[in-house]
C-alpha positions in Angstrom: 26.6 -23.0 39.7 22.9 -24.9 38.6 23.2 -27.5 36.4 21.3 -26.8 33.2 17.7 -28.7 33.6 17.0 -31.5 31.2 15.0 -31.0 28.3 11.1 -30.9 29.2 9.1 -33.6 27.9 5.1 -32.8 26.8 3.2 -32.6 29.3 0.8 -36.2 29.9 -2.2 -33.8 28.6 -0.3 -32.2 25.9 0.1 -36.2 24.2 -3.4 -37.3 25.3 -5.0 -34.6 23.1 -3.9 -36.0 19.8 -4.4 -39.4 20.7 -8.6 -38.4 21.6 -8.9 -36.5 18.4 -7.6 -40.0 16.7 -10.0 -42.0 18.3 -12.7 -39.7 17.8 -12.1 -39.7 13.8 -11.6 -43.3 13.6 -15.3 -43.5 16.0 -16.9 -41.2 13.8 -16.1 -43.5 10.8 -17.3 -46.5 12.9 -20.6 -44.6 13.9 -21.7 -44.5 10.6 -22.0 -48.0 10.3 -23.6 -48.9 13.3 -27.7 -49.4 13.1 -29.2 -46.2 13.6 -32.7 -46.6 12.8 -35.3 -49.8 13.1 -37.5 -50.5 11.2 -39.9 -53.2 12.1 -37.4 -56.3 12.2 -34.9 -54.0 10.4 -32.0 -52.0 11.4 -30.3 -49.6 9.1 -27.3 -48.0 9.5 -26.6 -44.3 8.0 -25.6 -45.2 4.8 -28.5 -47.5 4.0 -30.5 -44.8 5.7 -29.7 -42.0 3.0 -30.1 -44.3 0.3 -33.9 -44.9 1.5 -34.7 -41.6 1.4 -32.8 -41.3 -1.9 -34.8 -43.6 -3.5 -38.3 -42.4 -1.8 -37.1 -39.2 -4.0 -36.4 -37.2 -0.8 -33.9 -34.8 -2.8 -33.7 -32.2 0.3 -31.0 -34.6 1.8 -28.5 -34.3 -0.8 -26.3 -31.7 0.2 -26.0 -33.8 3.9 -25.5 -37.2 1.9 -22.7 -35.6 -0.2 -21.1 -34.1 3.8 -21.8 -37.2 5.2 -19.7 -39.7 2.6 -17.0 -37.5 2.9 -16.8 -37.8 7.0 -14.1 -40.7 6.6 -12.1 -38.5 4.1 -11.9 -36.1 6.8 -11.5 -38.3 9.6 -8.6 -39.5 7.5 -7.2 -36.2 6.8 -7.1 -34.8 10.4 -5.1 -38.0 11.5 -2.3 -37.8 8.7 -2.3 -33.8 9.7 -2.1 -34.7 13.6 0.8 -37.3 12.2 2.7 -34.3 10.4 1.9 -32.6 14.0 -0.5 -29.5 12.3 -2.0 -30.0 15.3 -4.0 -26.1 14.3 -5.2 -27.5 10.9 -5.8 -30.9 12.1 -8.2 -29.1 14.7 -10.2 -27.6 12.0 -10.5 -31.0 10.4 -11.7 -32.4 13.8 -14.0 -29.7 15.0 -15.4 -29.6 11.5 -16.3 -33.2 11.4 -17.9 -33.5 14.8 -19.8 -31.1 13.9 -21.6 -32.7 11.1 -21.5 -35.8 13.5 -23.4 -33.9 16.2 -25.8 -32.7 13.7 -26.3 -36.3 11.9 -27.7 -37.7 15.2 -29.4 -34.4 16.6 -31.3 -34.7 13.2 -31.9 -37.8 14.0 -33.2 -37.7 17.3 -35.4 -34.7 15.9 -37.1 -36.8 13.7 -38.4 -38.6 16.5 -38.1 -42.2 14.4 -36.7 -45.2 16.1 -33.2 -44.6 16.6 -31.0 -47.4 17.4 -27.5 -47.1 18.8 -25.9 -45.6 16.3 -27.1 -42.2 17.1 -26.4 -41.9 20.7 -22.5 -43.5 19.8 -22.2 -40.9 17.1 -24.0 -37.9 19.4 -21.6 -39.2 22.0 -18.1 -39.0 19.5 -19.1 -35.8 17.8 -19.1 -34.3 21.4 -15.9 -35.8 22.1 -14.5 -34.3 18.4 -15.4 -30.7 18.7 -14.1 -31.1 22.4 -10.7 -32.6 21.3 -10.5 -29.9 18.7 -11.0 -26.9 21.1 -8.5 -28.8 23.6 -5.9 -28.9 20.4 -5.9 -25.0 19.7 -5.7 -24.2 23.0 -2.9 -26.6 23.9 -1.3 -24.9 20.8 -2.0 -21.0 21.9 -1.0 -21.8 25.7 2.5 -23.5 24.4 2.9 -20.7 21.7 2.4 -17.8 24.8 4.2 -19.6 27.5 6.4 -18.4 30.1 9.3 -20.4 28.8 8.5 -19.0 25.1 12.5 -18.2 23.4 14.5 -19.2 26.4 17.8 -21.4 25.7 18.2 -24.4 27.2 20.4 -22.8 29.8 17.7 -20.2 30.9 19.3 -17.6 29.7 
């Protein structure tokens, strides 16, 4: 006779998952407000960047401003869904926003002005974002499709 084996615990990389996409919502909040450009003694950070070209009339960037204020909504929203453990939705959420992240500081960098670093640390988070997200589905399909899938605790 086998005695029944303990409950299993989530695996170390299973927990560390959540806990990246966290840190990469809460950095891609903190991104924004670092200096991205300079501008002779100047640095601006995003924000202050937008308004500029809002108030040099440069009207082709206010679909991105609208995206880009809502960032910390978002960044908000995929941690209270990785709280509630939606870890599928709060993928979306994730992927979603470093996405616009990545594309922020790739525009950026295409511009060619003088970036400061802001852009590489939000180039750098977005990356780690749309990583964490992918990592977060596919922890989900791989637990969902696992060999232990509707077994009792008694393996039977």
């Amino acid at each position: 006779m086998s005695l029944p084996s303990p409950p299993e615990e989530p695996s170390l990389r299973r927990r560390a998952w959540p806990t990246v996409a966290v840190a990469a919502m809460v950095g891609s909040v903190v991104v924004a407000w670092l200096p991205w450009f300079r501008s002779g003694q100047e640095t601006r950070n995003s924000y202050e960047a937008l308004r500029s070209a809002q108030r040099l009339g440069i009207d082709q960037l206010t679909p991105f401003r609208v995206v880009w204020f809502l960032v910390p909504v978002a960044a908000l929203a995929a941690i209270g869904l990785l709280a509630l453990t939606h870890r599928r939705s709060a993928a979306a959420v994730v992927g979603a926003t470093g996405v616009v992240v990545v594309a922020a500081a790739v525009s950026v960098l295409i511009v060619g002005v003088d970036t400061a670093a802001g852009v590489w640390s939000a180039l750098i988070v977005g990356i780690v974002a749309v990583i964490a997200a992918v990592a977060l589905v596919a922890e989900g399909v791989r637990s969902s499709t696992g060999p232990d899938r509707g077994r009792t605790q008694g393996g039977h």
